[in-house]
C-alpha positions as CSV (number, residue, x, y, z in Angstrom):
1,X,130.3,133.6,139.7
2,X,132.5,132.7,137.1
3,X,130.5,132.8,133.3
4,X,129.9,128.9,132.1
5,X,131.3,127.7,128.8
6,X,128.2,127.6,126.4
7,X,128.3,126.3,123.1
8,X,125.2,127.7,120.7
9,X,124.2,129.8,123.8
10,X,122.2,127.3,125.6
11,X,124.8,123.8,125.4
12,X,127.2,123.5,128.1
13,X,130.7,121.4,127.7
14,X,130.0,119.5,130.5
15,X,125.9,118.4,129.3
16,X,127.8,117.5,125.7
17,X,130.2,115.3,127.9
18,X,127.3,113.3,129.3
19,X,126.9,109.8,129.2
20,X,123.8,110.0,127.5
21,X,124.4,112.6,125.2
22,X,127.6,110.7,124.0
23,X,125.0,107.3,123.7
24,X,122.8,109.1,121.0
25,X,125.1,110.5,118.8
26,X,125.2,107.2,116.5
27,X,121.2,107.9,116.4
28,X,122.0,111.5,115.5
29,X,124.6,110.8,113.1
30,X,122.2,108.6,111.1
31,X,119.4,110.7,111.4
32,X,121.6,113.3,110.0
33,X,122.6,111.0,107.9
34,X,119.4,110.4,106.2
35,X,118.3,113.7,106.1
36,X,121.1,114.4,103.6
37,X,120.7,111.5,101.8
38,X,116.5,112.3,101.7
39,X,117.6,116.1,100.4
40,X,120.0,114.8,97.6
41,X,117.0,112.0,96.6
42,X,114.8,114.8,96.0
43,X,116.8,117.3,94.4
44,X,117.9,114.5,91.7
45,X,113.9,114.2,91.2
46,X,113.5,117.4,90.5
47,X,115.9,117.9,88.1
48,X,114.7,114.6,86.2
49,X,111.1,116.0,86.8
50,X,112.2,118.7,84.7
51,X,113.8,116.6,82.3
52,X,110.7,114.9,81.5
53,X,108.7,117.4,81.1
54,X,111.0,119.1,78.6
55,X,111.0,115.7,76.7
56,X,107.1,115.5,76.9
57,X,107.2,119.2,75.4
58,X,109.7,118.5,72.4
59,X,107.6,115.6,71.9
60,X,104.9,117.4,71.3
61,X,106.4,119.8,69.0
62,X,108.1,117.1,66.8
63,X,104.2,115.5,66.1
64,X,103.0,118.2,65.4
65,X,106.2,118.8,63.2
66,X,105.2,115.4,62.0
67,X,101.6,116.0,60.9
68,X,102.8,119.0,58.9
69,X,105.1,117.4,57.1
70,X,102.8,114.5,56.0
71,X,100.1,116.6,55.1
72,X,102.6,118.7,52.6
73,X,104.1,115.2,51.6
74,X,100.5,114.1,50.6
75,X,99.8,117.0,48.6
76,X,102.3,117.0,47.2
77,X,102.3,113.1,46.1
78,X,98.8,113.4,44.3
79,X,98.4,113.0,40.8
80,X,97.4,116.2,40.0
81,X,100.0,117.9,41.9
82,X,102.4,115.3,39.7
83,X,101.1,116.3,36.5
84,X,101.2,120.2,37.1
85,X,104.8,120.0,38.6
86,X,105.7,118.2,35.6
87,X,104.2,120.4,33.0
88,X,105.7,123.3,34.4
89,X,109.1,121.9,33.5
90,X,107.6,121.0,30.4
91,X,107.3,117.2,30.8
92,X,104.6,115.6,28.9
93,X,102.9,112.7,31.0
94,X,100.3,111.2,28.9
95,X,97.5,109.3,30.7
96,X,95.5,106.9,28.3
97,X,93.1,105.9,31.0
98,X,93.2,102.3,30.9
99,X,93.7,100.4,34.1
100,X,97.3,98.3,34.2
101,X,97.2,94.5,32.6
102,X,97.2,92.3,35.6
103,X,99.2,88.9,35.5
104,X,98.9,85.8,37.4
């Protein structure tokens, strides 16, 4: 007996040649179709998944970046803080204590 033509193993030639094999392979082809097109979809999630989530991380790092920086821009706006600065320089600020004339 003369050894059959397999493809794979288990696919004969003459079963590919079929009438109704030959009828499904549009299905096939779109199925396969899709499949790629669903792997590609959720590969470019992924990498935009990761994307945000570096974003929401720097985020968080420039607030808190942000609340430091106030809180040493506020001490370092007060009066006091002023008025020592300046007298280390040697800049006399002279404070009479009356509040400013108001005009209307």
């Amino acid at each position: 007996m003369a050894k059959k033509s397999t493809i794979w193993g288990w696919v004969t030639a003459r079963e590919l040649a079929n009438e109704r094999v030959v009828r499904r392979l549009p299905v096939v082809g779109f199925a396969a179709l899709l499949a790629i097109l669903y792997m590609t979809n959720s590969f470019s999630v992924q990498v935009k998944y990761r994307k945000i989530n570096e974003l929401r991380n720097e985020l968080k790092m420039l607030k808190t970046t942000q609340v430091t920086t106030e809180a040493q821009r506020t001490a370092l706006t007060r009066q006091q803080e002023i008025e020592r600065r300046l007298a280390a320089r040697g800049i006399a600020l002279s404070d009479k204590g009356d509040p400013p004339i108001t005009i209307w």
